[in-house]
C-alpha positions in Angstrom: 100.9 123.1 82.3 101.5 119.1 83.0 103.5 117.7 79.7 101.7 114.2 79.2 101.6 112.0 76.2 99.1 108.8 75.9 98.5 105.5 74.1 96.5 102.7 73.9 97.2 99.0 74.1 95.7 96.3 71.2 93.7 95.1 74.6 92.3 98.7 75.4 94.4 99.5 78.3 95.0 103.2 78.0 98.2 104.5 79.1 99.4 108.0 80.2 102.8 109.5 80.6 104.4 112.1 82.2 108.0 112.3 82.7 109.2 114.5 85.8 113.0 114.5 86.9 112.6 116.3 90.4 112.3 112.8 91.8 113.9 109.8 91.8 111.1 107.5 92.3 108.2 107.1 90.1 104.2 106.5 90.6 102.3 103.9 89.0 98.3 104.4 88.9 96.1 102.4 88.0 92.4 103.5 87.5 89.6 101.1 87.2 86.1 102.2 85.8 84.2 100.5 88.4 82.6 101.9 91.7 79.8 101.3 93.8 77.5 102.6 90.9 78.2 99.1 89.3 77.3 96.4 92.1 73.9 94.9 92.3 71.3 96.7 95.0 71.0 93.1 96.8 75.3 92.8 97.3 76.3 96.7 97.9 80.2 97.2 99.2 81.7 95.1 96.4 84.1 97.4 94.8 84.8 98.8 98.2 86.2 94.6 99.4 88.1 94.6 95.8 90.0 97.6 97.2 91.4 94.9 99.8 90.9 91.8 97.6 93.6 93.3 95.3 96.2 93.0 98.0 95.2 89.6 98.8 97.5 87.7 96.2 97.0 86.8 92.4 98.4 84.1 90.3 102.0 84.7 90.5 102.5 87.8 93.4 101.3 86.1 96.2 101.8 88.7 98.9 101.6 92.6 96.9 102.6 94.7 99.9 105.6 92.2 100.4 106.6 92.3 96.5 106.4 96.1 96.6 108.1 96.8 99.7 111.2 94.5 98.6 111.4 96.5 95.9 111.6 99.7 98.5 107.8 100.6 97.7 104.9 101.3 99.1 101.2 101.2 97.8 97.8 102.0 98.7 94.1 102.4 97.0 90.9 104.2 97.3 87.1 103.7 95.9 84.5 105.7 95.0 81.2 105.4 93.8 82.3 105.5 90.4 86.1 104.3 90.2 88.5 102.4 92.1 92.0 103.7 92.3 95.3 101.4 93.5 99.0 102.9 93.1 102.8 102.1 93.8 105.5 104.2 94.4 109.1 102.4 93.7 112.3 103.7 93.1 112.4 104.5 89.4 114.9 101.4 88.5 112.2 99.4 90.2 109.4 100.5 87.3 109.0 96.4 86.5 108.3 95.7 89.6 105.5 97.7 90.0 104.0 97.2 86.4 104.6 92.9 87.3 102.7 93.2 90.5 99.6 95.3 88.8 99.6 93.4 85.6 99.8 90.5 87.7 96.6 91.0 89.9 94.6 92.5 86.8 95.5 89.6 85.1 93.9 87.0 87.6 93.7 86.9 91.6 94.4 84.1 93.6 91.1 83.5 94.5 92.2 82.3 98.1 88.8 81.3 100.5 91.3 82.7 103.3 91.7 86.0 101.5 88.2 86.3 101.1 87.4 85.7 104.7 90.1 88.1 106.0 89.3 91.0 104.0 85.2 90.1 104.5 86.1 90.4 108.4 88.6 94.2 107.5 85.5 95.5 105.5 82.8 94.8 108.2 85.0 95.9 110.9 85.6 99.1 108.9 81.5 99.5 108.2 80.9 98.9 111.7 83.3 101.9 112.9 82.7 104.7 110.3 79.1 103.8 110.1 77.4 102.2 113.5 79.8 103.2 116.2 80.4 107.0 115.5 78.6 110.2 115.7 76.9 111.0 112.4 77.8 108.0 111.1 74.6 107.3 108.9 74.8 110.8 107.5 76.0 109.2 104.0 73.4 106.6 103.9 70.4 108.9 105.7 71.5 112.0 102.9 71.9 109.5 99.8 68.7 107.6 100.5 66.6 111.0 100.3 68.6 111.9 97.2 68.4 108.9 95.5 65.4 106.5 95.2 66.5 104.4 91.8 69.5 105.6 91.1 73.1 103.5 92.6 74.2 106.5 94.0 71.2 105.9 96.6 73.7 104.0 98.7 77.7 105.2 100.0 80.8 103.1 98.5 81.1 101.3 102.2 77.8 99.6 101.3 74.0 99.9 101.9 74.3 97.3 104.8 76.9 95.0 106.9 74.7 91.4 106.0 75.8 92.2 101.7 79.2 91.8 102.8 78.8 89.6 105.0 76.9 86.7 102.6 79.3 87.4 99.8 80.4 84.4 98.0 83.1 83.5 96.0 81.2 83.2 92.9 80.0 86.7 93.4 83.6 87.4 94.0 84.7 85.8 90.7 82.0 87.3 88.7 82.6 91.0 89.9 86.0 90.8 89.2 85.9 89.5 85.4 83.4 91.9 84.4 85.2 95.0 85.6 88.9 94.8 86.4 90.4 94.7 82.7 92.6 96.0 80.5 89.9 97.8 78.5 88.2 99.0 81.9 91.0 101.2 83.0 93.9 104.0 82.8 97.5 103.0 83.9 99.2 107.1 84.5 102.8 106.7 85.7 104.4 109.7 86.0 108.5 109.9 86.8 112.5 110.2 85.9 111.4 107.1 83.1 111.2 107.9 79.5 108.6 107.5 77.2 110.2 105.0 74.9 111.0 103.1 77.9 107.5 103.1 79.5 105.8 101.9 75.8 107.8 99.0 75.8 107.4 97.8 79.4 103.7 98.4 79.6 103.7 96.4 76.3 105.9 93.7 77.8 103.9 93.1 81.5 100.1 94.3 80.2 100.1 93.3 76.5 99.2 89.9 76.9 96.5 90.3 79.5 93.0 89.3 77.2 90.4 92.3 76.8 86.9 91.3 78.9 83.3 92.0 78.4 82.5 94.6 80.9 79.1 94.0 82.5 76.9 97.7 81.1 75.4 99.5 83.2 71.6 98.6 83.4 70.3 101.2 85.9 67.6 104.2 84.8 68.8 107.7 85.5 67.1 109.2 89.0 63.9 111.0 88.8 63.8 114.9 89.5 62.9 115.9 93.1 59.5 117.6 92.9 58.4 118.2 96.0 60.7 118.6 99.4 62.2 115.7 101.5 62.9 115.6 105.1 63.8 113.7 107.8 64.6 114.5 111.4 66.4 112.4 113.8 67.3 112.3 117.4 70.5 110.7 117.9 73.7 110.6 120.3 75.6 113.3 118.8 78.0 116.5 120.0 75.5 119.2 118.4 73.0 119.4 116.2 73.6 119.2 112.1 71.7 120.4 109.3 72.2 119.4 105.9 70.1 120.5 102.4 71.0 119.2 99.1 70.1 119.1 96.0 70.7 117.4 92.5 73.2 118.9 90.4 74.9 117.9 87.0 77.1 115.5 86.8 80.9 116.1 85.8 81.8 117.8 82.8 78.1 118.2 82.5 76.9 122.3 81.4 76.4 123.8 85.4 78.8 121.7 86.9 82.0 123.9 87.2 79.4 126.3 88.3 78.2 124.0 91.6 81.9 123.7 92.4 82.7 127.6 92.3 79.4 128.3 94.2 80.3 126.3 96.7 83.4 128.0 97.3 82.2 131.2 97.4 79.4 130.3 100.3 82.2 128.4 101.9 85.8 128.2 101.2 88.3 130.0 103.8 87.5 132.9 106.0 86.6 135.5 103.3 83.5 133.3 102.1 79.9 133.8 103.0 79.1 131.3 105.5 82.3 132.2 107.5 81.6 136.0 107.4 78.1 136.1 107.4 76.8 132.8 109.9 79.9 131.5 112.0 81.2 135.1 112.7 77.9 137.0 111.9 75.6 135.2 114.4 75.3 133.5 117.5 73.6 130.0 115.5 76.4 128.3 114.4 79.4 126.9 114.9 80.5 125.8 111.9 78.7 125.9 108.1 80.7 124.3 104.9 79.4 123.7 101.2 80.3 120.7 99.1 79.7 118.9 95.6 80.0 115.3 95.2 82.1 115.4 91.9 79.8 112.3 90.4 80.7 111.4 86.7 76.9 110.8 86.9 74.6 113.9 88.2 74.6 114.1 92.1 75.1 116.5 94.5 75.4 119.8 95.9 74.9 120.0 99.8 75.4 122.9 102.5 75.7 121.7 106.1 75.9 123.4 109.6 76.7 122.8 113.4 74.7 124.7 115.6 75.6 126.1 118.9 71.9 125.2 120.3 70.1 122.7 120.5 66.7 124.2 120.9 63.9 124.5 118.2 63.9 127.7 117.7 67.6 127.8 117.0 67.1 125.2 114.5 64.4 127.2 113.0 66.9 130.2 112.8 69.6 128.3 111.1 67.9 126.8 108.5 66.3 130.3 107.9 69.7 131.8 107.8 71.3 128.9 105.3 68.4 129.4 102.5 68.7 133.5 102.8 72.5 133.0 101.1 71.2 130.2 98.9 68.6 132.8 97.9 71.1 135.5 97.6 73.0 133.6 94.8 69.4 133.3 93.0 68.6 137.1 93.3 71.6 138.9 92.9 74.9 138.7 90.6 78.0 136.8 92.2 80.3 140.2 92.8 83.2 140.2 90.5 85.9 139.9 93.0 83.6 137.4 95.0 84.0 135.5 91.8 87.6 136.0 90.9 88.3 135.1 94.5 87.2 131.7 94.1 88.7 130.9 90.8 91.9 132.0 91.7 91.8 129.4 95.2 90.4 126.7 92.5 93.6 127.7 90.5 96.1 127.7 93.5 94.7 124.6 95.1 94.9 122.7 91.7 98.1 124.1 91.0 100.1 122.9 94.4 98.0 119.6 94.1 99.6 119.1 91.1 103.4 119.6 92.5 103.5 115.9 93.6 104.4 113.5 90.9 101.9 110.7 92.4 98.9 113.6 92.5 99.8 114.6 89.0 99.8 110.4 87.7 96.2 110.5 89.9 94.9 113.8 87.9 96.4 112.5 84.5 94.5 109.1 85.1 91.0 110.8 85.5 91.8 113.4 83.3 92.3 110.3 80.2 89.6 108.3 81.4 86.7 111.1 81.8 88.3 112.4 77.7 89.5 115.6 78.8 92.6 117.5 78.7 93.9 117.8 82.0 95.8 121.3 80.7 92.4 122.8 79.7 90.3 122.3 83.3 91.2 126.0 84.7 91.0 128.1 81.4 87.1 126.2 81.3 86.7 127.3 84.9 87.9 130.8 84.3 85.1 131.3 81.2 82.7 131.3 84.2 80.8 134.5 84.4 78.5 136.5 87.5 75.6 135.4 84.8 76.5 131.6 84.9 77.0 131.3 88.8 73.3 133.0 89.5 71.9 130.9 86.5 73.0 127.6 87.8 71.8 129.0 91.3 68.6 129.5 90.4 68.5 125.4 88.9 69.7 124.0 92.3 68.2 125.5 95.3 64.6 125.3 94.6 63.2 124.2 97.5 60.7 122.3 96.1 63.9 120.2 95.0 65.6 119.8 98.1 66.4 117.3 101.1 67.5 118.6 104.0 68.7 115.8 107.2 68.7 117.6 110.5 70.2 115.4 113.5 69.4 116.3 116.9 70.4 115.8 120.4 69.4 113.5 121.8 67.7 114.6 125.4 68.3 112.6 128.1 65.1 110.8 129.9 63.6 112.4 132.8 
């Protein structure tokens, strides 16, 4: 049970509290709704370069990382297709100082031609070495363009392509960031040895002033159901070869979606599930096999993947043989009670000790507020999961006249 308590500014900035007195330092989140879902398919990677823009300087902080270390600090962000996330950790006597340099930046960035250049140059560098120069490192872009053909999610947060980033303006620059980093576009969580009183009337005093913004709707048409199987093979200079099959899946919160998650343990979490007992140690294909949802707040996907210890046809043949007999299983037979239980209670452990940390349980709150849940009620809803639900929601997903499925292979060497 996380104690929280919540409230919303006259400009729509919804806040979320939680006090916790086994630190001394507190955590200061801040969660915008915008990912790569809202950038235009022509300039792709946008929210991903805001994730360093916002360190770049704004009106009146002209160096963050320098105004939060002084302050004994430290801060980092992440992105996602569907938010982007930036936090500070001060000491808790230091709370202004966070909530002055986040205000600050939300309320206008500097704008700086050098910044722009700087973090234009970071961005492609990073595209260039997670997605050009290492093995497997189109997987995203290969798996989301079979899964997606209308849909935003059809391309990864880094960006469908280096030239996007590369040509981005200023204007663009400007324009993105009006329409989607506000006040009334976001969750501020801060969780820590500060009071309630005391956080209402600080929030109020550095974010109160900041104006609400029209935030630019989302204009794109929902995906089109997979009706017939997509493939693609390709030979490329990697360690082994990989199969992956996904499929569309509901989106979060959506009926089937705590479903996905819990089958996807069972075929694949620790040494007791499926794929670990039954491929890895039970044959001689593979070398490794995991399961994985995307956790989209729009429907996305459910994918298994494998490393195989051959490289020959026929062991490819094999492994993808073996991977659709447990995917069947789930269809045809009733989840085993214990099977079952097993995997709610890792969900429960895993959420409980990533919830120990006061900046994980500022994180959680955030989504929690800005997805309309109650963060207190996500395991009891997992836990109302039955045999009957798991082999239902199986039998929606892995129809294979609904799946994609990427196999990369080795490469042979000319003659």
């Amino acid at each position: 049970m996380i104690d929280y308590r919540t409230f919303t500014l006259a400009n729509g900035l919804q806040v979320v509290h939680h006090y916790d007195d086994a630190t001394s330092h507190v955590a200061v989140n801040l969660l915008y709704d915008v990912g790569a879902r809202d950038e235009s398919p022509s300039l792709t990677g946008m929210a991903h370069l805001f994730e360093h823009l916002m360190f770049g300087g704004s009106v009146n902080v002209p160096d963050y990382d320098h105004a939060i270390e002084m302050a004994g600090g430290s801060n980092n962000a992440w992105t996602s297709n569907d938010f982007t996330n930036f936090y500070d950790i001060v000491a808790a006597e230091n709370l202004d100082t966070a909530l002055w340099a986040e205000s600050d930046r939300m309320l206008q960035l500097a704008f700086s031609p050098q910044s722009l250049e700087v973090q234009r140059n970071v961005v492609m560098e990073e595209f260039k070495q997670v997605c050009i120069n290492k093995p497997y490192g189109d997987f995203g872009h290969r798996l989301r363009k079979l899964l997606f053909r209308t849909h935003p999610y059809r391309y990864p947060t880094i960006g469908k392509e280096l030239a996007h980033i590369e040509h981005v303006t200023m204007d663009d620059v400007q324009r993105f960031f009006y329409t989607h980093y506000a006040p009334n576009n976001a969750v501020l969580a801060i969780a820590g040895p500060v009071e309630f009183d005391q956080v209402l009337e600080r929030v109020q005093y550095w974010f109160g002033d900041i104006p609400r913004r029209d935030i630019a709707p989302r204009m794109y048409e929902a995906e089109t159901p997979i009706t017939s199987p997509r493939r693609e093979v390709v030979d490329a200079d990697v360690p082994q070869s990989r199969i992956a099959i996904a499929f569309h899946m509901a989106a979060h919160g959506a009926p089937g979606y705590r479903e996905a998650d819990l089958i996807t343990d069972i075929l694949a979490s620790g040494n007791s599930s499926r794929f670990y007992r039954r491929l890895v140690m039970g044959t001689d294909l593979f070398t490794a096999a995991d399961a994985s949802i995307s956790g989209s707040e729009e429907p996305g996907f459910l994918m298994v993947t494998a490393r195989l210890r051959r490289d020959d046809e026929e062991t490819l043949r094999k492994a993808e043989d073996a991977l659709w007999r447990e995917l069947d299983n789930l269809v045809n037979e009733h989840v085993a009670d214990y099977e079952l239980e097993r995997a709610l209670n890792r969900f429960e452990s895993n959420r409980t000790f990533a919830h120990i940390n006061y900046l994980s349980k500022a994180q959680a709150l955030a989504k929690a507020v800005m997805r309309g849940e109650d963060i207190n009620e996500v395991v009891p809803a997992y836990r109302s999961v039955t045999p009957e639900d798991i082999k239902r929601t199986a039998a929606g997903i892995f129809v294979p006249d609904r799946s994609c499925t990427l196999i990369y292979k080795v490469r042979q060497a000319a003659d």
